[in-house]
Steps between C-alpha positions, in 0.01 A plus 500: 500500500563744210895540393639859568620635211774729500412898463695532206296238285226632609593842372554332156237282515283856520701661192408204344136466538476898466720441186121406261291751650788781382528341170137537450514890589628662108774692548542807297699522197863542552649882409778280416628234274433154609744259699736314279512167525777463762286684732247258373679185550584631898160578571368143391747367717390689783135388424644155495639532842210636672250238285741225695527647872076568487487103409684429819305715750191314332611192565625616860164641580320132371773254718677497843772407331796673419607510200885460386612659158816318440761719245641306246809399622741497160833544686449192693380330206784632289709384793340113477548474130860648529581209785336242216666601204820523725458118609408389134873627398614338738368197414579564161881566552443148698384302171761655305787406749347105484488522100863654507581216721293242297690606198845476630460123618318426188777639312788337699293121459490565133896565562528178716294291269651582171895434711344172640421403157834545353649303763284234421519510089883464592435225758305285223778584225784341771259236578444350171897577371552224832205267368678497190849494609430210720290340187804548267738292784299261493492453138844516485599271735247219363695605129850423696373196654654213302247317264405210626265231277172503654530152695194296586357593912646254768306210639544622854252694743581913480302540840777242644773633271404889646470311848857366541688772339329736755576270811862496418443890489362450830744314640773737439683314184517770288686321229276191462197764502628730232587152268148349592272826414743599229421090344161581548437821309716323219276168574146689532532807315094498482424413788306715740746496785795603284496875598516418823790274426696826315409635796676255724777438260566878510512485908765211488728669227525841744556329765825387325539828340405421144358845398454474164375185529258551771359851325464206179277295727293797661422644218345120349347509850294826380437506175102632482548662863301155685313607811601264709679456843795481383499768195541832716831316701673395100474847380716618824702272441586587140555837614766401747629274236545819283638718765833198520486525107545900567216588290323722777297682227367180404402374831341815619238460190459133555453675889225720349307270320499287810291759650260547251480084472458410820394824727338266787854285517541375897676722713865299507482483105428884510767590734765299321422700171515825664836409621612401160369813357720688754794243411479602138405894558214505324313854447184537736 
């Protein structure tokens, strides 16, 4: 079935196919000037209009379909790209936020790093002024120590010397103990359980309130910071010793090396040092 077409295309459509056969007719010459070129310019638009509307009823008059013209729709497409560049600032003023952000932490790391630092060029200053201090007691103590002539070792067994001297320590006779390990780090001074000994010897002299003596005997105990059992345990007790001596300054840096010497101490050795460093008020 053939599409109707609407009366007023149809009108056109006939301007538009009469439109060749009246151009072919010559027209007279004009009385008056010619059109100017606006006039021009409208009339070839009006040409263009009618060209397009007699290519529709054409195609109207060859299909049974209708045929759509679609305007160009700018204000809706104005409309989308206004909603796009709308969402891109937005996500713009998004990024900018995180890279303000971004930069602030950055900035306050660099802050906490270079403060973290300092704290730890100071810690390694008061570390080594203790290494030394402690170094320089030693020294001095061996220099006060009075000469002896180098004597020729004893005949007897150290392992059974160190033996009985620590099961009179055992048995609660302080006195014999502190005489028997203090004859044995004279006897053996070579020997590989004489730390231990100083050690000992150290534990029997507190107990009887010998300070001085005992902080003596610790410090003989750890001379080259041994890891041993007992190690961790003697440099506690040379800071209690110190506390008696009132030299809490003293004691709270033999305190701090203790923690960089021996960080995985057992849990009883680690409490009794806090306590000390509470006893003698050291800084945190």
């Amino acid at each position: 079935m053939r599409a109707r077409i609407p009366l007023t295309l149809m009108a056109l459509a006939v301007l538009a196919t009469a439109a060749p056969a009246a151009s072919q007719t010559p027209l007279p010459e004009p009385a008056v000037d010619p059109l100017d070129s606006r006039d021009a310019k409208r009339v070839e638009r009006m040409e263009k209009v009618v060209r397009e509307l007699r290519a529709i009823v054409f195609q109207l008059q060859k299909s049974d379909k209708p045929v759509v013209v679609q305007p160009a729709d700018t204000d809706a497409r104005m409309a989308e790209m206004s909603e796009k560049l709308g969402d891109l600032e937005q996500t713009l003023r998004s990024l900018n936020s995180t890279i303000d952000n971004a930069t602030r932490d950055l900035d306050a790391a660099k802050r906490e790093n270079a403060a973290l630092k300092a704290q730890l060029d100071g810690l390694s200053e008061r570390l080594a002024a203790v290494e030394q201090k402690l170094t320089a007691s030693t020294v001095a103590a061996a220099e006060a120590a009075p000469a002896t002539a180098p004597t020729a070792p004893p005949a007897g067994d150290p392992n059974k010397a160190f033996a009985d001297a620590r099961q009179l320590m055992l048995a609660g006779d302080y006195d014999a103990a502190e005489n028997a390990f203090a004859d044995f780090v004279e006897a053996y001074p070579d020997a590989a359980k004489t730390p231990e000994a100083s050690y000992w010897l150290g534990k029997t002299l507190s107990v009887r309130g010998a300070h001085a003596d005992a902080a003596q005997a610790y410090i003989g105990a750890i001379r080259g910071w041994p890891q041993t059992s007992w190690a961790p345990d003697a440099v506690v007790e040379l800071s209690r010793s110190l506390i008696a001596l009132k030299k809490p300054s003293d004691a709270c840096q033999t305190l701090a090396e203790f923690a960089r010497r021996y960080p995985k101490a057992s849990p009883p050795v680690a409490a009794r040092a806090a306590a000390a460093r509470t006893q003698a008020k050291c800084a945190a």
